[in-house]
Every structure is written in C-alpha cells, then in structure tokens.
DOZAGU-662849 format. One record per atom (N, C-alpha, C): x, y, z. Coordinates in steps of 0.05 Angstrom, whole numbers, plus 32768, in hexadecimal, padded with zeros to 4 digits. Example, Ala and Ser with C-alpha at 12.3 -4.5 7.8 and 13.67 -1.06 7.14 Angstrom:
81087F8E809C80F67FA6809C81087FBE809C81017FD3808E81117FEB808F81028001809D
END
This chain:
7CA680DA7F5B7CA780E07F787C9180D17F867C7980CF7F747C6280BC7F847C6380A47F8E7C7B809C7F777C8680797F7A7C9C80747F8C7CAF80867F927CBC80857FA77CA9808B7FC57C99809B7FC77C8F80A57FDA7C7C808C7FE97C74807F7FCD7C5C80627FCD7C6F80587FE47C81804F7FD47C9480347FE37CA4803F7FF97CAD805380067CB6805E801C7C97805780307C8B805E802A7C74806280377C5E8040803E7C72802D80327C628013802D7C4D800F80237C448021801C7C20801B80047C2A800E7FF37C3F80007FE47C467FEA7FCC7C447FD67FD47C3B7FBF7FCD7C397FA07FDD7C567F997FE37C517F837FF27C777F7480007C7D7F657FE17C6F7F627FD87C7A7F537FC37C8B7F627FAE7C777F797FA67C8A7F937F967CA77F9B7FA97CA67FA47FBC7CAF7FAC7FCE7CBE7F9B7FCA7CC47F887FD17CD87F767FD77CEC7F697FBB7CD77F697FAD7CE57F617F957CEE7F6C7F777CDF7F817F747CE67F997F647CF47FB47F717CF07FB57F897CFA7FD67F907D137FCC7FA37D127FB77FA97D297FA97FB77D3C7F9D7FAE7D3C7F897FA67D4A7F697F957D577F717F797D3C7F7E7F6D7D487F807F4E7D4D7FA37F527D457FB57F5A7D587FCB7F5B7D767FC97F6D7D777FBA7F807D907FB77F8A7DA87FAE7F707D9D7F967F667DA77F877F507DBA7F917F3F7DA27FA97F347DAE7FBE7F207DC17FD77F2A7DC17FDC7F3D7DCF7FF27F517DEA7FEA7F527DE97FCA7F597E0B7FBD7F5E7E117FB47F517E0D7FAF7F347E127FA77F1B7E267FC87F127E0F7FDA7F117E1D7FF27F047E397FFE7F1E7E327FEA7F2D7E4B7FFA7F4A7E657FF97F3B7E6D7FDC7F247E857FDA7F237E8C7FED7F137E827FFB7EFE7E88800D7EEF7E9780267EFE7E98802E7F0F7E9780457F2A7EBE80427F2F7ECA80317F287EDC80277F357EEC800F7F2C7F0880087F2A7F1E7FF27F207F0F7FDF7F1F7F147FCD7F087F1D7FCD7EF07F127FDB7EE07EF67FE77EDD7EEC7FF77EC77EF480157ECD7F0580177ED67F0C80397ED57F2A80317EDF7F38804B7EE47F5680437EEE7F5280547F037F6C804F7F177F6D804D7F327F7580737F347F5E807E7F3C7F6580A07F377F4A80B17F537F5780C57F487F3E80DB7F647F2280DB7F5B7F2280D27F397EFF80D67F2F7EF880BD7F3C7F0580A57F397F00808C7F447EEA808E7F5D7EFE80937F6A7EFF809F7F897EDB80AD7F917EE780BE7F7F7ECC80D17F857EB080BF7F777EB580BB7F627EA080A67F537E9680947F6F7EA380877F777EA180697F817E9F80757F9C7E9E808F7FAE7E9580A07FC77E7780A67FC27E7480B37FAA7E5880BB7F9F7E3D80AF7F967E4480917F897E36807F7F8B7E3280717FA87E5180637FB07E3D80617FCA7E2680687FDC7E2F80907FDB7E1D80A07FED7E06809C7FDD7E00809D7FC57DE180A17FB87DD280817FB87DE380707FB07DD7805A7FA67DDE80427FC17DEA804A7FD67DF0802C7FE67DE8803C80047DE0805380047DDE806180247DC0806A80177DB7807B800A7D9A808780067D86807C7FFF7D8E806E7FDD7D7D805F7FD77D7180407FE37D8D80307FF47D89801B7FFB7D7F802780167D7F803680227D70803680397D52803D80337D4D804A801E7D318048800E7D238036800F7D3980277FFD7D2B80057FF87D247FF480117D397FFA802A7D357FE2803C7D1D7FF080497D13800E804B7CFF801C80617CE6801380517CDB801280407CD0800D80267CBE7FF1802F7CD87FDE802E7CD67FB9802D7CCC7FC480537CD77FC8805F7CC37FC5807F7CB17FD280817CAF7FEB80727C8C7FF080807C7C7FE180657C787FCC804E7C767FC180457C707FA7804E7C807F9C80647C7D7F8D80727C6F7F8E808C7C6C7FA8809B7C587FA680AE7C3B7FAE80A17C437FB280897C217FB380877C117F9B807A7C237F8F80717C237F6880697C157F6580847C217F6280997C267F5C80AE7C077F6380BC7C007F8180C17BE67F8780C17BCC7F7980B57BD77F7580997BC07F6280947BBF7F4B808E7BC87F3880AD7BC97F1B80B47BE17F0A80987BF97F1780927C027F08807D7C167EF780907C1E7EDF80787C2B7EC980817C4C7EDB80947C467EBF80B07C617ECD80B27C7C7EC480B37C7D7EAB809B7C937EA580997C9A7EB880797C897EC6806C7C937ECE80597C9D7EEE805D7C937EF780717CA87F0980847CC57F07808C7CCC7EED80917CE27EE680977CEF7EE480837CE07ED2806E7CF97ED480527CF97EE6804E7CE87F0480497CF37F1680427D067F2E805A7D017F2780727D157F2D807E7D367F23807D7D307F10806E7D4E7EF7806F7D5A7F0780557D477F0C80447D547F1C802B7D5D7F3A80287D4E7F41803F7D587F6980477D7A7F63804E7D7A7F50805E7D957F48806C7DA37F3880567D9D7F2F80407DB37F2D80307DBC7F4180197DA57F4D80157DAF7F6580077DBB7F7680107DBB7F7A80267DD17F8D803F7DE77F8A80407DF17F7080377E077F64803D7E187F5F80207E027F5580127E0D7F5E7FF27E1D7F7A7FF17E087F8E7FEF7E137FA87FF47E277FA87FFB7E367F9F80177E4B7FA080257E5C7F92801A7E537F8180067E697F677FFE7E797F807FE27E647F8C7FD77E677F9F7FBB7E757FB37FC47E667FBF7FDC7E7B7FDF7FE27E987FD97FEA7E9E7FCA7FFA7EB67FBF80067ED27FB57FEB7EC27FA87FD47ECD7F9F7FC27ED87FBF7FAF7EC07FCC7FAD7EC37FEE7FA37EDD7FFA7FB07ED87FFE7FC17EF2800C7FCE7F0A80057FD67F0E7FE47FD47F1F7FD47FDC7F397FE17FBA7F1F7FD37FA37F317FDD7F907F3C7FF87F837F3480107F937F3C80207F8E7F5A80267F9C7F6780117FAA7F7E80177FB57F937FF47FB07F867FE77FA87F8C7FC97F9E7F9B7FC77F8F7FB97FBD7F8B7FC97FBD7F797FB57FA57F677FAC7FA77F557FA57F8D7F3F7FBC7F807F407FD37F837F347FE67F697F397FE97F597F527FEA7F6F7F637FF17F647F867FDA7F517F827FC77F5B7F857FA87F4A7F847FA47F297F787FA97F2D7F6B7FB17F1A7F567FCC7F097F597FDB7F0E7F5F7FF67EFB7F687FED7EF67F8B7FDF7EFE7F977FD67EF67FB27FBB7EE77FBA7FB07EE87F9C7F8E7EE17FA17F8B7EC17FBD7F947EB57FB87F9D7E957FC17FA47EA17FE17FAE7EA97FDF7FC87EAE7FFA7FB17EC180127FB07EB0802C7FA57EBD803F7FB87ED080517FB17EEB80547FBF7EFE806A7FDE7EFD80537FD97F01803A7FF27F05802D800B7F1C8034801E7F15803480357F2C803C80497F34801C80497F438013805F7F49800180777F4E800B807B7F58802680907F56802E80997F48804780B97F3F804A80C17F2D805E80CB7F32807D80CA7F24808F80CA7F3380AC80E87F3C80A980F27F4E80C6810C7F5880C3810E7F4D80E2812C7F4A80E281377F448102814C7F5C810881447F64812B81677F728133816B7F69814881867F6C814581927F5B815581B07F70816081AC7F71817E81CF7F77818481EA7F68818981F87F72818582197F648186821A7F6181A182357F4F81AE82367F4E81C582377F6181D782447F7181D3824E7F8E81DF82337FA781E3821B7F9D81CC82077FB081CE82087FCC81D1821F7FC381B082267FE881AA821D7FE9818D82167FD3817F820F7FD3816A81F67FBE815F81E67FC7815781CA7FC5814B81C67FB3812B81BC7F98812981C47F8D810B81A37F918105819D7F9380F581837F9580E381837F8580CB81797F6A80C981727F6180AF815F7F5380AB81567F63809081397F58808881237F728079810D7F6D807080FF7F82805E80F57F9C807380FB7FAF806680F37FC4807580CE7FC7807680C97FB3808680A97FB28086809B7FBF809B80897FC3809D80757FCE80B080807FCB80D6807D7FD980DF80837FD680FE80A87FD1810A80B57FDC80F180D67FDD80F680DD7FF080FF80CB800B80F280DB8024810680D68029811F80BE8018812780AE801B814880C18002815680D17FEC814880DD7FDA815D80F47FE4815A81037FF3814481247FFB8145811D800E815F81058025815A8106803F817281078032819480F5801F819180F4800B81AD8112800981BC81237FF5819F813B7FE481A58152800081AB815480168198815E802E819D815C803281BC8147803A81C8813C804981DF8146803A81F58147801D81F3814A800C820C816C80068204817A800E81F58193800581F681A5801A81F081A2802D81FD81B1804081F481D9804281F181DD802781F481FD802881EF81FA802081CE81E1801B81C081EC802081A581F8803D818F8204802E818982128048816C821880458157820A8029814E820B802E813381F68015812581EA8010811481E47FF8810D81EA7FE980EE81E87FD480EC81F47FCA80D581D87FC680C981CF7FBF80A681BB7FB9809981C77FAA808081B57F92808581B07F8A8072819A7F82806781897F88804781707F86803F81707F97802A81597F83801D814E7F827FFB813C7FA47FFD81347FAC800981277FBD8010810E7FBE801A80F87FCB801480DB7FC3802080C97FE0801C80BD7FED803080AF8001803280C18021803680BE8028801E80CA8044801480C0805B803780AB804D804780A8806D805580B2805F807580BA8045807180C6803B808E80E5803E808A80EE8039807681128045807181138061806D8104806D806F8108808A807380FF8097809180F28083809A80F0808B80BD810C808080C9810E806680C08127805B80C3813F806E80CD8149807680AE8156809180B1815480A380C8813180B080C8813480C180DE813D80B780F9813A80A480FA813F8096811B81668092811B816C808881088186808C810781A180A180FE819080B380FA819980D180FE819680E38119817880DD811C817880D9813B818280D78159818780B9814E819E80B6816981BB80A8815C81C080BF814D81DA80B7813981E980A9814081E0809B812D81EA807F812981FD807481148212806881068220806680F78212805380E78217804A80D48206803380B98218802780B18217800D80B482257FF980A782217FE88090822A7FE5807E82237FCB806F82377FBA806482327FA2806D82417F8C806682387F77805182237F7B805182127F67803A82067F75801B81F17F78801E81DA7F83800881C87F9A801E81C87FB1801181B37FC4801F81A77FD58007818E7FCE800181817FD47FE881667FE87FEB81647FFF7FCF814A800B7FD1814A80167FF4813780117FFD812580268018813E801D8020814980098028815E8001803E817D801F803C81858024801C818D804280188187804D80268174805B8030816880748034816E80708056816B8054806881748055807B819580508077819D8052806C81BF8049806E81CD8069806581B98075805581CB8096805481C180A2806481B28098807B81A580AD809781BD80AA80AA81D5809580A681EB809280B781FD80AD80C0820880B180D7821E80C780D9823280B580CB823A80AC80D28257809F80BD824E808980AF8254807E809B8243806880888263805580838257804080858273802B80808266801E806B827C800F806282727FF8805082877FDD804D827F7FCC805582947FB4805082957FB0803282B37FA2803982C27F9B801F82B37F8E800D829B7F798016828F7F6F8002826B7F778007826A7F93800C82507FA28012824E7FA47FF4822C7FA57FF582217FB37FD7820C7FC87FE382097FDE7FD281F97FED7FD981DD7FF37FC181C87FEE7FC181BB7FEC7FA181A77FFD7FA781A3800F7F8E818A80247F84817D801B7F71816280257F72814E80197F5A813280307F5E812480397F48811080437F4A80FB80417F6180E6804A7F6880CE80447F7B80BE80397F6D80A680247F7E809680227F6B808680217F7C806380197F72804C800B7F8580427FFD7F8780577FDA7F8580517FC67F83804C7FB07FA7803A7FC97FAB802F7FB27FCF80137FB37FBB80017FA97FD97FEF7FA27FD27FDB7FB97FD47FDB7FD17FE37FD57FE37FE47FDC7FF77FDB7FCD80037FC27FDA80167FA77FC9802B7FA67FD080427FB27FC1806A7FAA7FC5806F7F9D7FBC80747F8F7FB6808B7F727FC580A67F797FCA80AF7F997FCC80C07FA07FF580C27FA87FFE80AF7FA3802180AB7FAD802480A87F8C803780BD7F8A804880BD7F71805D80B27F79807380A27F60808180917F73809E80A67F64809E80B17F4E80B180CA7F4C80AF80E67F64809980EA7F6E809A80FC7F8380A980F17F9980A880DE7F9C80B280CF7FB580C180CF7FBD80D380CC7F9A80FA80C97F9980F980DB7F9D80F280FD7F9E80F4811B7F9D80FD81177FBE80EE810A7FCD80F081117FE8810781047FEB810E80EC7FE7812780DA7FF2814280E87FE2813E80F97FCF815780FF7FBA815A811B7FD7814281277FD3814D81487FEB8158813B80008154811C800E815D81178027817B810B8025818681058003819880FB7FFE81B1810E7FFB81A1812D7FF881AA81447FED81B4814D800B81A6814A801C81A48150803B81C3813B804D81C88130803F81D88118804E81F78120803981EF8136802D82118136801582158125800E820481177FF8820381087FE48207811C7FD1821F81137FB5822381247F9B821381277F8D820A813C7F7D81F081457F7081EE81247F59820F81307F49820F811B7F37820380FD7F3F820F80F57F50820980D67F5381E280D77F5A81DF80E87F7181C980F27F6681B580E97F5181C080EE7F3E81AD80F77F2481AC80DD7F1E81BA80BA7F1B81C280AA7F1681B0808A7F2F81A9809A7F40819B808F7F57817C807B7F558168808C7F488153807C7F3D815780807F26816480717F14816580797EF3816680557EF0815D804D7EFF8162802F7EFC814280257F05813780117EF2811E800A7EFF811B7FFF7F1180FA7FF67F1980FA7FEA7F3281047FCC7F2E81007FC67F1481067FAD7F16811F7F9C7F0C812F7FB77F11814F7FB37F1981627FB87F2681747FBE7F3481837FC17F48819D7FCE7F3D81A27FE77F4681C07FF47F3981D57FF57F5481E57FE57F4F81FF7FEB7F6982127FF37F5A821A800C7F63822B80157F5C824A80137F64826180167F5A828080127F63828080177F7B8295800B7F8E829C801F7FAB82A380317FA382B2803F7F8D82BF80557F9182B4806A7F85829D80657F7D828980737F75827C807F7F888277806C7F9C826280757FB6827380767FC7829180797FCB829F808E7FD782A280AF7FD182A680AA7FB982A880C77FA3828B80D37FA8827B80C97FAF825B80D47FAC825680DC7FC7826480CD7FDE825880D67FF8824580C87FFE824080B67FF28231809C7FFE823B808F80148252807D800B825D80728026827B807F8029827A8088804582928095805582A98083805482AF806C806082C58058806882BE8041805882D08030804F82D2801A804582DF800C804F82D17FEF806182E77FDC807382F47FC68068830C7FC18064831B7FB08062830B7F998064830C7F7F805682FD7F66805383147F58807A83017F4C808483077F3F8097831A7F30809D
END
C-alpha cells in the first residue's frame, strides 16, 4: 500500500514512474488481457464477464493510477528545474499507452461477438458485407410489389415506407437466397399486416420462407421453388447469447400460426445450413405451405 500510495502521490522519480509503473506494468496487463477472451477462451457469458472485469480493474483503476502517478511525477521533475523536452517524451508516451489500451480493449470485446471465420474470410476486405442489396419494385398497375435480393438490413423500414405510400398494393412477389433470420420475420409482420398475398415465381429461400408464409393467400409458379435449411451464425457478428435451435422454436410457432401441418413441420429444419431442402409442390400443397399453384405462362 506504501508503494502504490508512493507513486499516486509522485514521491517515485519520472523515470520509475514512467518506466516501471507505467510502460512495463502496462506491458504485462495487455499481454495477460488476451487470456480474458476469444481465441483463448470460447465465445460465452464467463467470457463476457471476464473481459467486463478486467477491463474495470486493470484498464479504468489501475491505468488511471499509472497515468495520475506519471503527472504528479512529472510536476515534480518539473519543480526541480528538469529538462523540458523529456516531459514531452514522456507526455508523448502517456498518450500512447492510452491508445494502446484502446487499441487492446476494443480488440477484447470486438472478439467476443466476432464470428472467427467471418473474420478471417473478410480480414482483406474494407466495410465487408456478407450479404447482398435487395431491390422493389412495382408493376405497372401498382397493385403489386416485386422484392429481390438478400433479406439484409434496412428492408423492413423501405418495404414499410413503399407499403405506406402505395396503398393500391396487395400482394408482393419474392425472390431470394435468404439473409437475416429477424428482417424475414418482420417481413412477415408487415405483410400480414397489410395483407398482402406472396408470390413466388423463382427461388425464395431460408428467412425469405418466413416472409412468404406471412402471405393471406400464397401462390407459387409453375417453376417456383421454395427451400428450408437449418439457422445458423454465420455473419460477422456472433452472441453467445442467440441459440440458433431456439430461433427455429419461434419461426416453427409462427409456421404453426399460419396452418402449416405439424408433420411437414417436423421435416423443415432437419436439413443443414449448408444445404437447401425443396420440397415437391404437392407436398407444400398437402402441408399448407402454398395455397394456389399457377399454370406455367
């Protein structure tokens, strides 16, 4: 307690101060930071809490120690006529260890939600996207709504827009690989909403489902496919805290909600993510998936 009290208090020279209670205890502080957190631990709530806890003790208490320490260390240098460019370098070094810090904590918590693969298949790539833009578009008549492209970020706020200002639509068509599991399920809500009918004429896959069984009536063209596949948490941003079997729990009750058959049901995510199950038309007539089936053109 005397030796902390010393150096809070600046009675240790700038040189201790600066270079043992500073430099090389910082050193060791952010060395042991990585242990706290991914890759040396897995992505979980001890993580979490580990890598909250060290911060608070070792990057908020003790480094503010160290930096209060190094300045009244330095005004008392300072008091007794010391050089004052060696003030400055050691001001130049409070400000890089500050920033170190920031470079370590930022890295800490980044990977506690970091897919490693995402990470890693994007390292290169600036402002990387895992998923692709979407376009809509209305028919002449501006009674019907086309959607295609990945169900990505900012689609349920421009469908609700394009909804609101055009109200002679009633129904929209989709096509898409799928995208974000919680924007095809707003999706849905918006098109239950202002019920709306679902079309598909192409490919409507994964999340893109979940908006196509939010339809009042569901069509499917003659050469429509409709495809299911497990959830997974392959963006770039991965919680410990999203189960991706709880997930299906919610989309299976909303599938259950739309009189979808238990059976087919059960058959829905039994396929991985990194395959695609389309099932017969007359399967996903029999199931209550799709209502009407249109004659090829």
């Amino acid at each position: 307690m005397d030796y902390i009290r010393s150096h809070w208090q600046g009675n240790q020279s700038l040189g201790w101060s600066f270079w043992v209670n500073l430099v090389c205890l910082r050193l060791v502080i952010l060395f042991f930071n990585g242990f706290t957190h991914p890759p040396y631990s897995d992505q979980s709530t001890t993580a979490i809490v580990a890598t909250v806890l060290y911060f608070t003790l070792f990057h908020l208490l003790v480094l503010g120690w160290q930096i209060r320490g190094v300045i009244k260390a330095c005004d008392r240098y300072m008091s007794e006529l010391g050089s004052f460019s060696t003030l400055l370098l050691v001001q130049a070094g409070m400000v890089a260890c500050i920033f170190l810090t920031l470079f370590f904590v930022l890295g800490a918590f980044q990977s506690l939600f970091e897919d490693p693969e995402a990470m890693y298949k994007n390292r290169f790539v600036k402002s990387p996207s895992l998923l692709g833009e979407y376009t809509l578009n209305l028919n002449d008549d501006g009674t019907r709504l086309h959607m295609k492209g990945d169900f990505n970020i900012g689609l349920t706020r421009d469908l609700e827009t394009f909804l609101k200002k055009n109200t002679a639509i009633n129904s929209i068509v989709l096509a898409s690989n799928g995208g974000l599991v919680a924007e095809g399920r707003a999706v849905a809500k918006l098109i239950k909403k202002f019920r709306l009918d679902t079309y598909v004429f192409d490919e409507c896959k994964s999340a893109c489902m979940t908006a196509y069984i939010g339809g009042v009536t569901r069509y499917l063209g003659a050469r429509g496919k409709l495809g299911f596949h497990q959830f997974t948490l392959d963006s770039r941003q991965k919680t410990p805290y999203i189960d991706p079997e709880e997930e299906q729990k919610i989309d299976l009750a909303f599938y259950t909600e739309q009189k979808i058959d238990s059976d087919f049901l059960g058959k829905v995510f039994q396929t991985s993510h990194a395959d695609i199950w389309f099932p017969a038309t007359q399967e996903l007539l029999a199931a209550g998936v799709v209502h009407k089936v249109l004659p090829q053109p």
